[in-house]
C-alpha positions in Angstrom: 108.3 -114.5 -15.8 110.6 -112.1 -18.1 108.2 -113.1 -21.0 105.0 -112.3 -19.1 105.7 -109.2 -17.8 107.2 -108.3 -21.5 103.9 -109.3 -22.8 102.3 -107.3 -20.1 104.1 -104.4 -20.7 103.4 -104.0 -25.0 99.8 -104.6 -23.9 100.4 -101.5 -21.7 102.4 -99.3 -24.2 99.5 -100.1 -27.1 96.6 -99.3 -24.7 98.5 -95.9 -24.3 98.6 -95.1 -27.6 94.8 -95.9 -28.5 94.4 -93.8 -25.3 96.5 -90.7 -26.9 95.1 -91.2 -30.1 90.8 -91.5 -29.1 91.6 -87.9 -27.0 93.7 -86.1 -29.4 90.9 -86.7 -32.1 88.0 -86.5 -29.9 89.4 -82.7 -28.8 89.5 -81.9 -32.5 86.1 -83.2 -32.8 84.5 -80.6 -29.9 83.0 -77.9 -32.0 84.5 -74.3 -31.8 88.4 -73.4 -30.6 89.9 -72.9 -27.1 89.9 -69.4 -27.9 86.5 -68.3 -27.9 84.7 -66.4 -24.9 82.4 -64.3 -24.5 84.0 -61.2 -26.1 84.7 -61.6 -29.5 88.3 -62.2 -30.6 89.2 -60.2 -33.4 90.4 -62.2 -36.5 93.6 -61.3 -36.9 94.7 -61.9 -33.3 92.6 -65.6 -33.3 94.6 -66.3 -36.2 97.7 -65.2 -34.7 96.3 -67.4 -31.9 96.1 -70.5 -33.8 99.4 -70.2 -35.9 101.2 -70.0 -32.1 99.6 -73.0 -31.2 100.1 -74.7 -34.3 96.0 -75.0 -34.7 96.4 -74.0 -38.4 97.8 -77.0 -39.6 96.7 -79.9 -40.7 94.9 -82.1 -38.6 97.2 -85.1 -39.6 100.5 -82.8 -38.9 99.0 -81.6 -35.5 98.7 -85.5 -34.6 102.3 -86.6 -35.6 103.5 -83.7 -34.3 101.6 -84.0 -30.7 102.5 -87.7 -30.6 106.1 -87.0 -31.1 105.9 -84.6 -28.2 104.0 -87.2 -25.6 107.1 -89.4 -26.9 109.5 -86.5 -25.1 107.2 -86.3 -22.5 106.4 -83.1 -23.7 102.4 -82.2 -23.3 102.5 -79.0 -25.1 101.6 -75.3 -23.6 98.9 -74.7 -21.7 96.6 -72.1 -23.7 94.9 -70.4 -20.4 98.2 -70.5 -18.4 100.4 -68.0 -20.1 104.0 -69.4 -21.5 103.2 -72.3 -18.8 104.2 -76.2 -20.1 101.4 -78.2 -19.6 103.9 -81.3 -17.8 105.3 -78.1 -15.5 101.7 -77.4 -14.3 101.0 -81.3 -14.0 104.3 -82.1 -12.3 103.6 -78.9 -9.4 100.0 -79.7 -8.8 100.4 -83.3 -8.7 102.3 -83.6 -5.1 99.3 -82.8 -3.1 96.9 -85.3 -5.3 99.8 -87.7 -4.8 99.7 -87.3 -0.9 95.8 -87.6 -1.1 95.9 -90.6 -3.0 98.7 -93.0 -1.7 97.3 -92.2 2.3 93.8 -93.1 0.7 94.7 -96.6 -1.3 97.2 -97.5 2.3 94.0 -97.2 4.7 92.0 -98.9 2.4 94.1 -101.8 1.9 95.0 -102.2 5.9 91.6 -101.2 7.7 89.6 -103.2 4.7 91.7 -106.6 5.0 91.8 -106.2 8.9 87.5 -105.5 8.8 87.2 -108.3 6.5 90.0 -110.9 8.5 87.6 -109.8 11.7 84.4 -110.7 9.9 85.7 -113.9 8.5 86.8 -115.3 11.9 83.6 -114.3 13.9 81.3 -115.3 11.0 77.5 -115.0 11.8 78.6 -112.8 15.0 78.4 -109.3 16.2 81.6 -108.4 14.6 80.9 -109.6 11.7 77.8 -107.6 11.1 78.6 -104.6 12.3 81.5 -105.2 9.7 79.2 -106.2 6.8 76.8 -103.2 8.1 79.3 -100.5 7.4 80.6 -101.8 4.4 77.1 -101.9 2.7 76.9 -98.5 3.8 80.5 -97.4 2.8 79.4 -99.0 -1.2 75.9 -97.3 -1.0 77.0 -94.0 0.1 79.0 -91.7 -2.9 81.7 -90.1 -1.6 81.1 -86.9 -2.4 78.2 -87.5 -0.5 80.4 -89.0 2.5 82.9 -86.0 2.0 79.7 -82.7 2.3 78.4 -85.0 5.0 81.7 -85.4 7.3 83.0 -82.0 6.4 79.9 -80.6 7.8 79.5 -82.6 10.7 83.5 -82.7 12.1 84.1 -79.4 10.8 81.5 -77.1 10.8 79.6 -78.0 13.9 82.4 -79.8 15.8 85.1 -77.9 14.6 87.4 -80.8 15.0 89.2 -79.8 11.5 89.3 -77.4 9.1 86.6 -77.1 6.2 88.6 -76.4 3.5 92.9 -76.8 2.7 95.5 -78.9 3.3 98.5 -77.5 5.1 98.7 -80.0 8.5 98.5 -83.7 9.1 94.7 -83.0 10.7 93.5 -81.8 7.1 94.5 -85.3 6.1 92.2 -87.1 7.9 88.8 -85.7 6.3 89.4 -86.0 2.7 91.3 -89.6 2.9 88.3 -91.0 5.0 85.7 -89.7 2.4 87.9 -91.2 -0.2 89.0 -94.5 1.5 85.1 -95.4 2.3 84.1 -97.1 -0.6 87.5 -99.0 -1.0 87.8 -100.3 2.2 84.0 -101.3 1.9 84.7 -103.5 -1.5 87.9 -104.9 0.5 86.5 -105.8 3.8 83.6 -107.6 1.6 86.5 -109.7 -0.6 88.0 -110.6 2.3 85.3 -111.9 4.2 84.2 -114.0 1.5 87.5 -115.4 0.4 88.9 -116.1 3.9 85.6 -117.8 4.9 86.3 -120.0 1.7 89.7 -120.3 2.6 88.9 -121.5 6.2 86.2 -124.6 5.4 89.3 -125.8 2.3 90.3 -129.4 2.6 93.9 -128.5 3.1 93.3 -126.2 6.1 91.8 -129.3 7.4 95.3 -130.9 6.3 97.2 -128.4 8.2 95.2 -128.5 11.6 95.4 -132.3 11.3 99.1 -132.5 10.6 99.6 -130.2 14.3 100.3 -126.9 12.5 99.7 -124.3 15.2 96.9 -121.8 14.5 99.4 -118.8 13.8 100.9 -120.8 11.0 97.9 -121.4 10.1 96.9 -118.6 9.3 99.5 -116.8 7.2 101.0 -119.9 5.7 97.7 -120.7 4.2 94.7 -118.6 4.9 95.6 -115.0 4.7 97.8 -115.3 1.5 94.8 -117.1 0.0 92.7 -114.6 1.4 93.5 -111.3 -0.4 93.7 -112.9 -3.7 90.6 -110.8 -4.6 92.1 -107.9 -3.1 95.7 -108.0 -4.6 93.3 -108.0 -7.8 91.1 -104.7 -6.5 94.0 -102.7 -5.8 94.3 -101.8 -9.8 90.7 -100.7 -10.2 91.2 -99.5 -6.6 94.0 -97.3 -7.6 91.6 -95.9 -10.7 89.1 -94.7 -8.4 91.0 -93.5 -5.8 92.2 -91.1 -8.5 89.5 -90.0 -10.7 87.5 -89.8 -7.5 90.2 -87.5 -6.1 88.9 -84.5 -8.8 85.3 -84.5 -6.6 87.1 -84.6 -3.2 89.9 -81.9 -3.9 86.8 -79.2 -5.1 85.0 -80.3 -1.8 87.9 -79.5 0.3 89.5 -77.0 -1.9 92.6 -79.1 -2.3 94.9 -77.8 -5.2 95.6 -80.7 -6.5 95.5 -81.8 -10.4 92.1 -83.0 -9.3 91.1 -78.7 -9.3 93.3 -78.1 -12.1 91.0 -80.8 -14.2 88.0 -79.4 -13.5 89.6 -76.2 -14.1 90.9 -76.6 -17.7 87.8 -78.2 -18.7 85.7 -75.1 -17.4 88.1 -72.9 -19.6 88.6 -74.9 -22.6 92.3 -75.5 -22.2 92.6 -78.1 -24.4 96.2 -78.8 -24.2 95.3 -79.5 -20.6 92.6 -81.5 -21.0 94.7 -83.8 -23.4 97.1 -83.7 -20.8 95.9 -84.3 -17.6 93.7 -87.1 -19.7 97.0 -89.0 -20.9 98.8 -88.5 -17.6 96.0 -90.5 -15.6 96.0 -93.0 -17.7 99.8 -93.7 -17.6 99.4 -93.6 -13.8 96.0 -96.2 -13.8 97.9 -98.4 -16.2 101.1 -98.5 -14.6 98.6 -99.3 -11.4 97.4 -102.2 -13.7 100.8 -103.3 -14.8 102.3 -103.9 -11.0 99.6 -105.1 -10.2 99.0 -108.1 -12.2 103.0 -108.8 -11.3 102.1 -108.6 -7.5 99.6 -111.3 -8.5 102.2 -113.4 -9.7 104.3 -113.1 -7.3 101.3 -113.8 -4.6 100.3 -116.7 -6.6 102.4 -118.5 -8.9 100.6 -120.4 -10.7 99.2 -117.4 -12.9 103.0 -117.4 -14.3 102.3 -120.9 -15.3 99.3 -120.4 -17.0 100.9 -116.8 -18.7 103.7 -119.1 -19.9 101.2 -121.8 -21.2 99.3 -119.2 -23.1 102.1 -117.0 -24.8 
């Protein structure tokens, strides 16, 4: 287990780096500097500009340099936001994304296992379609789509919440169901499948022939073999949930790192970009990383087959 998470975790760490490396360089490749607008900079004070950012230097030096800040966990200063550290901006504007995110991946998980357990056990009945009906509808339907649709139907007409912020527990509920659609979709639709697999397997036959009451029945055997798939979802779940977070806080005018994304790429803030770039991918691959533990501990035998293979 030690070995397969270490293996696990070097995979992680040199993923980061090509991560770091591919936007550092691909910044420098953008043609023109963060400092141009529509007036014209005079050149002394864009030179002055670029010394202060360290912009004059080598391209190599800028690269060791910015590398040996991400090490310190030191993202550099922001070049729109006056004297403001790019990891101070990331760190205050990051607690509401947070709040949006975690209630969006907890609903998904619950209401799409609990759609899909439903679906599974009254196969080829009402339940069950009206289950499969919404999930095809919760995968065809974008969700910034979902979001315009719901914020204009509960909040401008009914009035039931507010169009726009996110001060009370009511503003929750609009944003996390636009962004929990699709993921409860894919989840109900995993679970359905697998548990139906689950059910017709020779050794629930075993069980119900040995006496095992249905209860036991079904979370000795079928529902831990039944989110498998889903235990496997929640990584590229959590990726979703996240960069599909930047469309859903400009919708609702949530000021989340979502906004400030969008923002710094609007203005050229390329200490930003690089930033907020790095920063979600240490949060999707640290998604990635407990993940594929979970799925060890869930099943076993994948820590056998790790071991066989290192």
């Amino acid at each position: 287990m030690v070995r397969y998470v270490a293996k696990k975790f070097l995979y992680m760490l040199l993923s980061l780096f090509i991560l770091i490396s591919a936007t550092f360089f691909l910044m420098k490749a953008i043609p023109g500097d963060p400092f141009m607008s529509e007036k014209k900079v005079p050149p002394e004070i864009q030179a002055r500009l670029m010394e202060q950012y360290g912009l004059d230097k080598p391209v190599y030096e800028q690269y060791f340099k910015y590398l040996g800040g991400i090490a310190k966990g030191d993202f550099g200063i922001s070049m729109k936001h006056q004297n403001q550290e790019v990891t101070d901006i990331i760190l205050e504007t990051f607690s509401a994304s947070l709040k949006l995110g975690l209630c969006a991946i907890v609903i998904s998980v619950i209401v799409g296992i609990l759609l899909g357990m439903l679906a599974a056990l009254y196969h080829r009945k009402l339940i069950d379609n009206v289950a499969m009906v919404l999930a095809v509808l919760g995968i065809a339907v974008p969700s910034f789509v979902l979001a315009s649709l719901i914020q204009f139907i509960f909040a401008e007409k009914l009035g039931w919440f507010n169009v726009m912020g996110f001060d009370g527990p009511l503003d929750y509920v609009l944003p996390v169901a636009a962004l929990s659609a699709q993921p409860i979709a894919f989840i109900a639709r995993l679970t359905r499948s697998n548990m139906l697999e689950v059910l017709h397997a020779d050794y629930i036959k075993t069980a119900k022939a040995k006496g095992l009451n249905w209860v036991t029945i079904m979370f000795r055997h079928v529902i831990r073999n039944g989110i498998l798939p889903v235990v496997t979802y929640v990584g590229p779940m959590t990726a979703n949930i996240i960069t599909g977070s930047v469309v859903i806080e400009q919708i609702f005018g949530i000021g989340g790192i979502g906004k400030v994304f969008v923002d710094c790429i609007t203005n050229r803030d390329y200490t930003m970009i690089m930033g907020v770039t790095i920063f979600y991918g240490i949060l999707l691959m640290l998604a990635r990383f407990f993940t594929d533990i979970v799925y060890v501990l869930v099943d076993p035998r994948i820590k056998l087959t790790g071991g066989k293979e290192g």
